[in-house]
SEKEDREN-933861 format. One line per field, with one value per residue (C-alpha): y, z, x; residue in three letters. Coordinates in steps of 0.5 Angstrom, whole numbers, m for minus. Last residue first. Layout:
<nupas>
yy = (Y_...)
zz = (Z_...)
xx = (X_...)
rest = (ala_...)
</nupas>
This chain:
<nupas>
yy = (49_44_41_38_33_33_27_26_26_19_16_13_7_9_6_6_8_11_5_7_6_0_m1_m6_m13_m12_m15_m13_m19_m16_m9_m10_m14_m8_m3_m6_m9_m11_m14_m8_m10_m6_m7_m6_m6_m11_m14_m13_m8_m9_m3_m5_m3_m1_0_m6_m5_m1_m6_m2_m6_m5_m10_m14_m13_m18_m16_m15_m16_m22_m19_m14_m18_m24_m19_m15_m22_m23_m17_m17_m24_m22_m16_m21_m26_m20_m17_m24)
zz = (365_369_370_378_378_384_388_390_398_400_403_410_410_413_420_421_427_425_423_417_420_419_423_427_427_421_416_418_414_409_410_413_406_402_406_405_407_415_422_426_430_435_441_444_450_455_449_443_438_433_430_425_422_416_414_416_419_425_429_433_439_443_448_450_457_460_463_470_472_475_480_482_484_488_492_494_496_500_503_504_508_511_515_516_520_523_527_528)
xx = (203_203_196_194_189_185_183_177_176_175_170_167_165_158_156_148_147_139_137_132_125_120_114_110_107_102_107_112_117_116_116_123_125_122_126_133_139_135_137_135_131_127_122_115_112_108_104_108_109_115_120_124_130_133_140_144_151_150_146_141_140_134_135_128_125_120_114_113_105_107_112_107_101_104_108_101_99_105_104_97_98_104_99_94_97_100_94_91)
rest = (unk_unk_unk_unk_unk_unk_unk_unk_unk_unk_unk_unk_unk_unk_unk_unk_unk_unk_unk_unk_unk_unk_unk_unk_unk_unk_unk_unk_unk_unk_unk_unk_unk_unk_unk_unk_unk_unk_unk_unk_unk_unk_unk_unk_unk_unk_unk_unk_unk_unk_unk_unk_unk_unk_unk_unk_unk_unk_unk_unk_unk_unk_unk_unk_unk_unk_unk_unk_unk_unk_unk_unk_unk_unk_unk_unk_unk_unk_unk_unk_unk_unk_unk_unk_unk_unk_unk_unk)
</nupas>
C-alpha cells in the first residue's frame, strides 16, 4: 500500500511540474536591423529584432511590447577622412 502511494505522489508530482514548464524563445539580436522589440507573453517574454526603424517596431507593437534600439547593432565601420597635404 505503502508504495502504491509513494508512485501515485510521484507521478503526480511529475504531471504537475512538466505541465508547468513554458517554452522558451531564443532571444536573438540580429546585428543588421536596428530597433528591436521586446514582447511580453504568458510564460515570459522575448526579443526580435527584425526592424529598420523605430516607427515600423511601434507599429507592430501595438500593445504587445516595447521597442529598443538593438544593442548589437553591426556599423560599417568608416573611414577616417583623409587630409590634403599642401606643398609650399
Amino acid at each position: 500500500m505503502r508504495i502504491k502511494l509513494t508512485w501515485l505522489v510521484l507521478l503526480t508530482w511529475l504531471v504537475l511540474v512538466s505541465g508547468s514548464i513554458a517554452p522558451s524563445h531564443a532571444q536573438t539580436y540580429d546585428p543588421r536591423y536596428p530597433v528591436c522589440i521586446q514582447v511580453n507573453e504568458w510564460g515570459g517574454t522575448h526579443i526580435d529584432c527584425r526592424f529598420t526603424s523605430m516607427p515600423q517596431c511601434q507599429a507592430s507593437a501595438s500593445g504587445l511590447g516595447f521597442c529598443f534600439a538593438n544593442p548589437y547593432l553591426r556599423r560599417e565601420p568608416t573611414r577616417p577622412q583623409s587630409r590634403v597635404y599642401r606643398q609650399g
